[in-house]
N, C-alpha and C positions, 0 to 999 in steps of 0.2 A: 329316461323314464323306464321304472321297473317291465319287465316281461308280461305282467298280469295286466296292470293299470291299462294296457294297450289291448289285451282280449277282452278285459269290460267296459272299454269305449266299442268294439267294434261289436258287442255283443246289441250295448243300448243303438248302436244304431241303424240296426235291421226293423223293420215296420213289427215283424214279426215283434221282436223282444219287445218293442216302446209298449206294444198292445197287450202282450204279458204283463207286463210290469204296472200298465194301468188297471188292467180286471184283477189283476189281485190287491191293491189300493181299493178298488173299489168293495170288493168283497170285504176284505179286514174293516173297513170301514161298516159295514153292515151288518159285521158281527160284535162293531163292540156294545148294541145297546145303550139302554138309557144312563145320559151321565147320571156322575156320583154325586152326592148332593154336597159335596165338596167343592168341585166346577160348578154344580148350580148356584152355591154360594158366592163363592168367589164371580163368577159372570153377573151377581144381581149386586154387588159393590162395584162389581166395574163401572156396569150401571149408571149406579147412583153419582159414584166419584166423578165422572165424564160429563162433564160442564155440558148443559142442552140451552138453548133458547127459552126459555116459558111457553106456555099456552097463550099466552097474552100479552099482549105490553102495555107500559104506563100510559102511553100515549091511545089505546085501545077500550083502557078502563077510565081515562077520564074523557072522551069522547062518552062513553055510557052512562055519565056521571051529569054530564053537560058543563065542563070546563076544559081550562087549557092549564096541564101539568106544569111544573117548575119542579124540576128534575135536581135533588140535592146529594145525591148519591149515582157515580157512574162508576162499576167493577164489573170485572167479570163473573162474581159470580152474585151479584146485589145489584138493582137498579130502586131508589126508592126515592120519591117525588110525592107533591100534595098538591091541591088546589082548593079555591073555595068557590060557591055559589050561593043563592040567596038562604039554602036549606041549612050552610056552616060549612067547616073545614074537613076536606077529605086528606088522608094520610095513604099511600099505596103502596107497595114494595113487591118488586118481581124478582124470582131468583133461578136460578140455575141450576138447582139441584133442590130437594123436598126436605133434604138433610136439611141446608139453608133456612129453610120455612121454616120448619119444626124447630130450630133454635132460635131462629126471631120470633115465632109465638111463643115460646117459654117465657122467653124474658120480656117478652109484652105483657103478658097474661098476667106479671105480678104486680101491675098498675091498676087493673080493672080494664074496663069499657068491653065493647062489642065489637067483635072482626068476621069478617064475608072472606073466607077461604077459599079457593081455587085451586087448580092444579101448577102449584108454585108460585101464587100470588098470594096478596093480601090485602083487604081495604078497612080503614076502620073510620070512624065518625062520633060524634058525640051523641048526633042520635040512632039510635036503634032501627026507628021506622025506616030511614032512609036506607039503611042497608037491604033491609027486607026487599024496598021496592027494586033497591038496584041488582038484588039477586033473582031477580024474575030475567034481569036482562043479562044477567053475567052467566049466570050458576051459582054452583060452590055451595059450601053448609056455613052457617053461622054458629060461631064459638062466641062464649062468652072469656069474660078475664075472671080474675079472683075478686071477689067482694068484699071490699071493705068500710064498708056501712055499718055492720054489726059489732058489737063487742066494743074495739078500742077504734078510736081515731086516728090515732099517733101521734096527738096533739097534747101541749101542757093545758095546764090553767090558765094561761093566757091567752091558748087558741093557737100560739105558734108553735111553729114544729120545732120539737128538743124542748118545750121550757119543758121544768118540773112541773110537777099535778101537785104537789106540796109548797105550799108559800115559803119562798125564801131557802128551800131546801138547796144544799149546794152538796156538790162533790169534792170541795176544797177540804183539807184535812182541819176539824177543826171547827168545820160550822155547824151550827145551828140546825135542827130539823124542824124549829119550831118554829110558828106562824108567827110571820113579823121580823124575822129574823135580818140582820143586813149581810150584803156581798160586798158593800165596799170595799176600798182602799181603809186602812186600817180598820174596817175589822175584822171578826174572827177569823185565824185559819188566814190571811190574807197576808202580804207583805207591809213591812211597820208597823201590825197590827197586835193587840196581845194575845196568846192563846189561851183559851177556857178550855181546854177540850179534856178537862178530869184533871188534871197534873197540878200540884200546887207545890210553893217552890218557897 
């Protein structure tokens, strides 16, 4: 061992030096001030990223519901489960981080309905009212989803989802736009069928 390395072990081991070497750690420490909002930043993703328990569990929010959970989802960072009672069916989901939450209402929100938010949970219902009353007993704010009532349904002419709004209209090359028109097997635009579609031969 170098000549040095042996004066700075015998240095840190005098009470004297250990108690230097602390009050000045302490001191430097008290002069660095307030972090940078850089370490603030990064400390408030660590945060977020650092998997926590919820506020609540599935089994906590349907006790307050007055059911018993059936738990369809078991992760670490998602727990999501439903039940039903005479009011209708409950849907709930608790996460582990708020990131979580915020992506599962995005992509809920683009269905519609009404959800009871918490601090990393979720409850939704068909009806409204029953949210209301269960947020007397929970907390949380109530969001709505996107509405799709106005304007288009996303329904054909038939009412099912995908037809055309135009009778007979097809996206086959070749068909018909006009009302009445057929998709069958032979004809227009169809296999063994003849093509009309302008072309004369």
């Amino acid at each position: 061992m170098p000549y040095t390395a042996r004066r700075v072990r015998r240095f840190l081991r005098t009470p004297a030096a250990v108690a230097a070497v602390c009050a000045a750690a302490l001191l430097c420490g008290g002069c660095a001030g307030k972090p940078s909002a850089a370490a603030e930043t990064a400390a408030k993703a660590a945060a977020e990223a650092t998997p926590q328990a919820p506020g609540i569990s599935i089994e906590e929010i349907a006790t307050a519901i007055g059911c018993s959970p059936e738990v369809s989802v078991e992760a670490d960072e998602l727990r999501q489960g439903g039940c039903e009672t005479g009011q209708g069916a409950y849907r709930m989901a608790t996460f582990s981080a708020d990131r979580g939450l915020r992506s599962w209402l995005d992509e809920a929100r683009m269905y519609g309905g009404s959800y009871l938010v918490g601090d990393r949970w979720v409850v939704t219902t068909a009806q409204p009212a029953a949210l209301t009353a269960l947020r007397d007993r929970l907390g949380g704010s109530l969001e709505a989803g996107t509405d799709h009532s106005g304007g288009s349904d996303h329904a054909g002419a038939s009412g099912q989802p995908g037809a055309s709004a135009q009778s007979g209209a097809s996206d086959q090359p070749g068909a018909s736009a006009q009302p009445g028109a057929s998709a069958q097997p032979g004809a227009s635009g169809q296999p063994g069928g003849s093509d009309h579609s302008g072309h004369h031969q």
